[in-house]
MARVEX-580619 format. One record per residue: x, y negated, z of N, C-alpha, C, O, CB in turn. Coordinates in steps of 0.1 Angstrom, whole numbers, plus 2048, in hexadecimal, padded with zeros to 3 digits. Glycine has a CB too. Layout:
<recs>
XYZXYZXYZXYZXYZ/...
</recs>
This chain:
<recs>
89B3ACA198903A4A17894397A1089E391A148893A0A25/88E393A068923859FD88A37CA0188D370A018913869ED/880380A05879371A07875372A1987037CA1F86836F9FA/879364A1E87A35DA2A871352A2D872349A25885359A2B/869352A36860349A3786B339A42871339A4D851352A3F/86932EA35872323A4186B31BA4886830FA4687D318A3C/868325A5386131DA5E867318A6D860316A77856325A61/877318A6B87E312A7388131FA7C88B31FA84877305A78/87732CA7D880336A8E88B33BA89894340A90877349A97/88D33AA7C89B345A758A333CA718A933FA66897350A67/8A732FA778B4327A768BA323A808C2319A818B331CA70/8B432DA8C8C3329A988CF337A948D733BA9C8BC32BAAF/8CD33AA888DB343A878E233DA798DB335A748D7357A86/8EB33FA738F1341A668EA344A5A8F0342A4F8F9349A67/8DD349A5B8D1352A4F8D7349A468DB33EA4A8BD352A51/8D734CA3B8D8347A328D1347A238CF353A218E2348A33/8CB340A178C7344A0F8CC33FA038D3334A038BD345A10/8C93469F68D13439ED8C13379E88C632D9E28D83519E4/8B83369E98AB3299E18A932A9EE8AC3339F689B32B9D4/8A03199EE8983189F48893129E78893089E189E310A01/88231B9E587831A9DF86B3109E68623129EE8763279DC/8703049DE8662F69E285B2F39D785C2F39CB86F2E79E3/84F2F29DF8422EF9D78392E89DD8352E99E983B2FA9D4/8352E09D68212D79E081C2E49E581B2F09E180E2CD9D2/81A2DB9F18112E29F88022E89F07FE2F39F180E2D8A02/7FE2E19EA7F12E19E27F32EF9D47EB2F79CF7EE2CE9DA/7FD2EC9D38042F89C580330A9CB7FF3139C481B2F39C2/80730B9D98053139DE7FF3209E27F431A9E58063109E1/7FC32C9E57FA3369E57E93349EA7E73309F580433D9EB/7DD3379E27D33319EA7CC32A9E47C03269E87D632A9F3/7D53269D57CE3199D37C131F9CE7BE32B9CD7D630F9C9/7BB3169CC7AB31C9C27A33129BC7973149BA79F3239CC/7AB3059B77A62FF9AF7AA2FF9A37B62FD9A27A62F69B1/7A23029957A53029857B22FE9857BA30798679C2F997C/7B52EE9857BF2E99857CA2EB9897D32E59847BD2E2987/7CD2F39937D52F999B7DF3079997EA30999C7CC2FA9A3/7D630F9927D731D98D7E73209847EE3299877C931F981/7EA3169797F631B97880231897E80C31E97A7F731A96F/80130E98980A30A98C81031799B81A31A9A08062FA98E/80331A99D8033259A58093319A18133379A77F83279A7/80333699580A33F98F81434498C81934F98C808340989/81D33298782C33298483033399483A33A99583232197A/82C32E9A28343389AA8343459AE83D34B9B38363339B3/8253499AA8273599AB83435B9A483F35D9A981B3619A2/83135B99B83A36098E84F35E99285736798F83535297D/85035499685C34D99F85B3599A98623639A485833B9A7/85835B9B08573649B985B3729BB8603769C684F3639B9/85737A9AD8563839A68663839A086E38C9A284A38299D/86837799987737999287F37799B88A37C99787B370988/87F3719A78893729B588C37E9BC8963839C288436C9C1/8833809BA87E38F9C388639E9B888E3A79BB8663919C2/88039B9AD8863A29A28943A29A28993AC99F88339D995/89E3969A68AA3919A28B33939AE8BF3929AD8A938399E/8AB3979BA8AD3979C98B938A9CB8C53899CC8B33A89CE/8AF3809C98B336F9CE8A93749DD8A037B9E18AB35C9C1/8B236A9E18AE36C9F48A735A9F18AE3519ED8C336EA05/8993579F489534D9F588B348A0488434FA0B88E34D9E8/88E339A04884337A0F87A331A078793309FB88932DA1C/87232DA1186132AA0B85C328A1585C32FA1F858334A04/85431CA1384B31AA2083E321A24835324A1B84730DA20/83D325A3182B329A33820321A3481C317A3B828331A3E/81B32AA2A80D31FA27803325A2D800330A2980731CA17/7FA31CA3A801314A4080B312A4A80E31CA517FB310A41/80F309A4C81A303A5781530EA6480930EA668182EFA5A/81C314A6B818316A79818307A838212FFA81823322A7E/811305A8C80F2FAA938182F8A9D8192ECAA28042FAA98/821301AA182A303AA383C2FEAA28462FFAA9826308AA0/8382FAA998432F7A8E8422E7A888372E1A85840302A82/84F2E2A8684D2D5A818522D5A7085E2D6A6E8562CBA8A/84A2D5A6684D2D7A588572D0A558602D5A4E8442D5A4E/85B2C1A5C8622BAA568732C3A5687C2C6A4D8602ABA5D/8722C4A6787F2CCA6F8822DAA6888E2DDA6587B2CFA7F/8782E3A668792EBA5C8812EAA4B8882F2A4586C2EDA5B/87E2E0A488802DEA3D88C2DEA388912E5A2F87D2D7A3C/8902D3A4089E2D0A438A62DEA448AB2E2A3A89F2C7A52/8A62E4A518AE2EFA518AF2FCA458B8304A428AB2F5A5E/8A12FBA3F8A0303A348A9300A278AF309A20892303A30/8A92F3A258B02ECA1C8BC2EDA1C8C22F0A118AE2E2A1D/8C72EAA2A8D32EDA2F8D52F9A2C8DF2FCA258D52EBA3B/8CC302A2F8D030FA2E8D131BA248D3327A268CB312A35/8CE311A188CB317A088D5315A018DF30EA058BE311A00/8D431B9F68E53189ED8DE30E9E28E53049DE8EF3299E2/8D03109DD8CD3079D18B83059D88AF30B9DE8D13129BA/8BD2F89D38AD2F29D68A82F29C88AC2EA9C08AB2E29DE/89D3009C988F2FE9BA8842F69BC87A2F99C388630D9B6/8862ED9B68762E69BB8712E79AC8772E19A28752D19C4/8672EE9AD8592ED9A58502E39A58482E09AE8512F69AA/8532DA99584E2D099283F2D198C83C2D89828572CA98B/8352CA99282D2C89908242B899582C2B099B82B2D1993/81C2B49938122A39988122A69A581229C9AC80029E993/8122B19AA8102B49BB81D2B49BE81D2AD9C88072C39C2/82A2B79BB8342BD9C383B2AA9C58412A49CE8402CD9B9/8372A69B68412949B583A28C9C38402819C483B2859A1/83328E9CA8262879D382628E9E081F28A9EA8152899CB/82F29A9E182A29D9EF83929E9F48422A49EE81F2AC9F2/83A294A02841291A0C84B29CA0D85729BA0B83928EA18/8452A9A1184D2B4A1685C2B8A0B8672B8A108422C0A17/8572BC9FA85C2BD9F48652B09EF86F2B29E98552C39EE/8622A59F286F29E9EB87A2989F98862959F886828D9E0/872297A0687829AA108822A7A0E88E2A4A0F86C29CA1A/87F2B5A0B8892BCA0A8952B8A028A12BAA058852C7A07/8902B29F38992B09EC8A42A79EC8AE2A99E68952AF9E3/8A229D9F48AA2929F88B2299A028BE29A9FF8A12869FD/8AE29FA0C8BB2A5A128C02B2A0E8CA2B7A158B92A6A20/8BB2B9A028C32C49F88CD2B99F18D92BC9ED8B82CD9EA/8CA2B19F08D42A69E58E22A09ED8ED29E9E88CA2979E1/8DC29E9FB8E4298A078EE2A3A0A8FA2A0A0E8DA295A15/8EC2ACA088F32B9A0E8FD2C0A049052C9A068E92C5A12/8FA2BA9F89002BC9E88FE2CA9E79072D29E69122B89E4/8EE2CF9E78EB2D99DE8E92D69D18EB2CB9CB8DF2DF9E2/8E52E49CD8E12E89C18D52E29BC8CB2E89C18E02F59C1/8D22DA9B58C02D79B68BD2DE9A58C42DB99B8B92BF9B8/8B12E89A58B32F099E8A02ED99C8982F39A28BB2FE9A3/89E2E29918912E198B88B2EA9838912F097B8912D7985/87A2EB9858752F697B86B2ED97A8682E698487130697F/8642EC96E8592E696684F2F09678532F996085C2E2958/83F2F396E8372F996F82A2F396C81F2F99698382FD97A/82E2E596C8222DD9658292D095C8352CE95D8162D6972/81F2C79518272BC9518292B09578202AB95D8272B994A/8322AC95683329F96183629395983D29594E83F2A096D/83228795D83627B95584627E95C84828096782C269959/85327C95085D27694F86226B95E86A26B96885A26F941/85926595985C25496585625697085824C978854243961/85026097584F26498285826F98585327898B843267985/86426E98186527998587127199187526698F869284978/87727899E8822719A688B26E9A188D2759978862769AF/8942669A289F25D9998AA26A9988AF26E98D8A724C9A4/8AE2719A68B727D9A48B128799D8BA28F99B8BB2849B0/8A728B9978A42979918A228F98089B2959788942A199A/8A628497E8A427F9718B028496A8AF28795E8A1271971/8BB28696F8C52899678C62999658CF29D95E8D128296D/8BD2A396C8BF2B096E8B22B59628A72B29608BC2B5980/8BA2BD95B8AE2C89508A52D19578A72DD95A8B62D3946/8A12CE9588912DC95C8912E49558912E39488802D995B/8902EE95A88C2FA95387F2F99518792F395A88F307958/8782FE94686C30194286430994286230F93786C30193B/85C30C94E85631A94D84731794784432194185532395D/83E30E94683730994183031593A82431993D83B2FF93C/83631B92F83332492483533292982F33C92483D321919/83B33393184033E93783534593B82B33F93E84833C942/83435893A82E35D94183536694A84136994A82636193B/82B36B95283237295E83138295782838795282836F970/84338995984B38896185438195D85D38495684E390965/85237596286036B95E86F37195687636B94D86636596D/87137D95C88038695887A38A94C87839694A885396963/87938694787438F93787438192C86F38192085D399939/87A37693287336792B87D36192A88736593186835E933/87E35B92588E35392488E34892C89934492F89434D916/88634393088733693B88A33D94989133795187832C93C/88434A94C88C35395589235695889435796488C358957/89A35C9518A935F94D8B335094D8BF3509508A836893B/8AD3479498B533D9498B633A9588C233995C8B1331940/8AC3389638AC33796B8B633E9738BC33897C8A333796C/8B63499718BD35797D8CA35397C8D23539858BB36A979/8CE34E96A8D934D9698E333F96F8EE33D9738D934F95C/8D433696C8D932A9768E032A9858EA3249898CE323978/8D833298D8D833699B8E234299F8E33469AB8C933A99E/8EA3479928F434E99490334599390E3479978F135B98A/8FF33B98B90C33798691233399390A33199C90D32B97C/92133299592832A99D92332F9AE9233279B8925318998/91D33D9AD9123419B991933F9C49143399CD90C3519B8/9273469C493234B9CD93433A9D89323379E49433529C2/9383339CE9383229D393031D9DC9313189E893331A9C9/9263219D091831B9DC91531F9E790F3179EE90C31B9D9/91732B9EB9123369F591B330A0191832FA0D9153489F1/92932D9FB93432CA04932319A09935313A139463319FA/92D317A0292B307A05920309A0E921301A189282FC9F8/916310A0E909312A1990E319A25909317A318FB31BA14/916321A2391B325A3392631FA39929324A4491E332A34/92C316A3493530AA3992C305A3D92C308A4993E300A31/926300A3B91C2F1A399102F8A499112F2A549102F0A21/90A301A48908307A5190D309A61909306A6C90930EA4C/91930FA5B925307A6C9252FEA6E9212FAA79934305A6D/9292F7A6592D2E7A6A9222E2A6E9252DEA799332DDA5F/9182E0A6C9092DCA719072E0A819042D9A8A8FD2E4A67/90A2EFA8290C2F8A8F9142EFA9A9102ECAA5916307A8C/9212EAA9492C2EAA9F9242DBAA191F2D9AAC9402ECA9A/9232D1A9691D2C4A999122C2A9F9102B8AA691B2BFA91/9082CCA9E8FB2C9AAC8F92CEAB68EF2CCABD8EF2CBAAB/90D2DAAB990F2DDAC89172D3AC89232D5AC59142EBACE/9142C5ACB91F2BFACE92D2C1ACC9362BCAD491E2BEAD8/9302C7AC193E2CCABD9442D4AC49502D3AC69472C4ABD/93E2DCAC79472E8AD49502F0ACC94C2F6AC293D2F5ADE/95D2F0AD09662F2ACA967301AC996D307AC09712ECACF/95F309AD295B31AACF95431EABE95332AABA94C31EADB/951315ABA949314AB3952313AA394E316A98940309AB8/96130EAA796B30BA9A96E313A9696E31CA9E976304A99/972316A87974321A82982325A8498831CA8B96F31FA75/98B32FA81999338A8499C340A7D993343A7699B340A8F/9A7346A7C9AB351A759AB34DA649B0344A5F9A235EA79/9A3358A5E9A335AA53996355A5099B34AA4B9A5366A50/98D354A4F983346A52984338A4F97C331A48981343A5E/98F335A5699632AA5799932DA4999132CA3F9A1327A63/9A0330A489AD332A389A5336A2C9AA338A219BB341A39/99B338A2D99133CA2498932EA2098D328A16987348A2B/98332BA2597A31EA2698930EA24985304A1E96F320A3C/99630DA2799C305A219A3309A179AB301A129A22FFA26/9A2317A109A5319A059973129FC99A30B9F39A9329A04/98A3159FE97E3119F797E3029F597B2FD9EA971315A00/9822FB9FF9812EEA0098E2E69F898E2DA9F49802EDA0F/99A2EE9F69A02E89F09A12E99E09A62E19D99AA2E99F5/99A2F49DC9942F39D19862F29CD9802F79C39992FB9CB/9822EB9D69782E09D49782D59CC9702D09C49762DB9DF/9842D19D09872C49C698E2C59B99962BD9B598F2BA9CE/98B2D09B498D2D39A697E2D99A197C2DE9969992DC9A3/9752D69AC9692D79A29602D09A595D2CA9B09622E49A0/95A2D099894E2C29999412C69A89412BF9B29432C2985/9392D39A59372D49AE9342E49B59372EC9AC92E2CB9AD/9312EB9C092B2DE9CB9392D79D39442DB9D791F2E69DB/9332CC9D293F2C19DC93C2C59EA92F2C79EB93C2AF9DB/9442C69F69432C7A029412B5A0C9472AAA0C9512CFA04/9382B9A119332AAA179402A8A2294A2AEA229202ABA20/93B29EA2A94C298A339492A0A3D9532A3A42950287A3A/93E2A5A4293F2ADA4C93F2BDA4F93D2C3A5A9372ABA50/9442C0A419482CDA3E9592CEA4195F2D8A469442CFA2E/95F2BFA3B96B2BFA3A9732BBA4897F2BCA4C96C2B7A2E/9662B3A4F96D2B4A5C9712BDA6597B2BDA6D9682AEA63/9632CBA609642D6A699702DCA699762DFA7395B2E0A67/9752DDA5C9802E7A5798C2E0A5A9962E7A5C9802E9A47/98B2CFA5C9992CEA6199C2CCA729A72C9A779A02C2A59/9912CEA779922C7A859922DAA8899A2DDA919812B9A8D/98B2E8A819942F2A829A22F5A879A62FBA919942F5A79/9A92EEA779B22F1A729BC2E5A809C72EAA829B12EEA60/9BA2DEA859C12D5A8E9C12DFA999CB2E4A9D9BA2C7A90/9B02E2AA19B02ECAAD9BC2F5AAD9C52F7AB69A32F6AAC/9B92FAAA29C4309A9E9D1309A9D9D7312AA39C330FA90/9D5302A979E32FEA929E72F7A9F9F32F9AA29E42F4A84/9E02F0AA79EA2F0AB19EE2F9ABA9F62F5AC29E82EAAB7/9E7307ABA9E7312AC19F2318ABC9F6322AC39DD319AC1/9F8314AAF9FF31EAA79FB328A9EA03331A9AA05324AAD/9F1328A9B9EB333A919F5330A849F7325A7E9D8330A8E/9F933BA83A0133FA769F7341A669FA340A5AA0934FA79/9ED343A6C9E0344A5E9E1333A5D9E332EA529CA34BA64/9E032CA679DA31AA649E0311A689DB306A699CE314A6A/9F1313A6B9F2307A6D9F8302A66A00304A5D9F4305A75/9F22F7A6B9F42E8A649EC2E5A5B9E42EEA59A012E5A5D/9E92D7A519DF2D1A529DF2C9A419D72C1A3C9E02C7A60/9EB2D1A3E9F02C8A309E62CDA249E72C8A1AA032CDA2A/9E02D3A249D62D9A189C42CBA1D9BD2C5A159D22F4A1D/9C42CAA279BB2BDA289C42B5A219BD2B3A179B62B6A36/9D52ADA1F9D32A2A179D32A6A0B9CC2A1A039DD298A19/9DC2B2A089D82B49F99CA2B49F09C92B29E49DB2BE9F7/9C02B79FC9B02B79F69AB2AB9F59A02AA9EF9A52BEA00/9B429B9FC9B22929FF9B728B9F39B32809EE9B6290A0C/9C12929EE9CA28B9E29C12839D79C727E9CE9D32979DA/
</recs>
């Protein structure tokens, strides 16, 4: 299944996705005002080329179950994605939820991965997404895979995939072990361990994704648990200063 509804019951585990596909509320499946129609379409169409591409995406349900807190949702959807698409449009620059997500896709050093579905004034646009190129679907028809702004897309969301995936399921733990109060059951071992400070130390030979500090604490407060046990996979601790260098 590629597409996941992020309504917060499917993030007390590891789930993970490669988008989290962000849009106004108002843009959304449903809509039925004139004005509204292509912006709708371009996420049909988004949809269709995910699905086509088998990208695993979250997406919110419209509407919210009452149940559920969108903001808290959000959040974990965000964490739990490799690249944040937000679909630009006058509704998406204005509604709370979507730039709420994006600020903590930014915080978390995702991917932020803009699409143009309508036009937007320039100077409204958020200060972080001013320096990022949008793709252009504007012109586009659906099936996006058949279009070159589609294809540019898939290709975007493939590049550097392996990285990103690995930076969301670090990033994932570490979040885990930090809101069990750090329970040390929870630290990583073995080959795990040696996998994830091999990632991290050539981290810092690429621009991005960068690992936040609480990725890097997990791996070494690991690597400390372990190594004092004697693990022959981890010990010791010298590849944190070299990453530190």
């Amino acid at each position: 299944m590629n597409h996941l509804n992020a309504d917060g019951h499917r993030h007390s585990t590891d789930l993970t996705a490669q988008v989290f596909l962000a849009y106004a509320a108002e843009d959304g499946p449903g809509a039925t005002r004139p004005e509204l129609v292509p912006a709708t379409a371009t996420l049909n169409a988004l949809s269709q080329l995910l699905n086509e591409a088998q990208i695993t995406y979250w997406e919110c349900p419209q509407p919210w179950p009452k149940s559920v807190d969108p903001e808290s949702a959000i959040s974990r959807a965000a964490e739990s994605c490799d690249n944040y698409l937000l679909v630009l449009t006058p509704r998406s620059l204005v509604d709370t939820l979507c730039l709420q997500g994006l600020l903590f896709a930014l915080s978390m050093n995702k991917r932020i991965v803009p699409v143009l579905a309508e036009t937007v004034p320039a100077d409204r646009l958020p200060e972080p997404l001013q320096t990022l190129e949008a793709i252009d679907l504007r012109s586009s028809v659906s099936p996006l895979a058949q279009t070159a702004a589609g294809r540019q897309l898939v290709q975007t969301l493939h590049h550097e995939a392996d990285n990103y995936q690995t930076h969301t399921q670090l990033l994932v733990k570490a979040l885990r072990w930090e809101r069990q109060q750090r329970d040390p059951t929870l630290l990583l071992q073995g080959e795990d361990l040696a996998a994830y400070q091999r990632w991290l130390t050539k981290a810092n030979r690429r621009s991005q994704p960068q690992p936040i500090q609480l990725q890097t604490l997990y791996v070494a407060e690991s690597a400390r648990c372990w190594g004092d046990r004697g693990d022959a996979v981890t010990q010791g601790t010298g590849w944190l200063k070299r990453w530190l260098a």
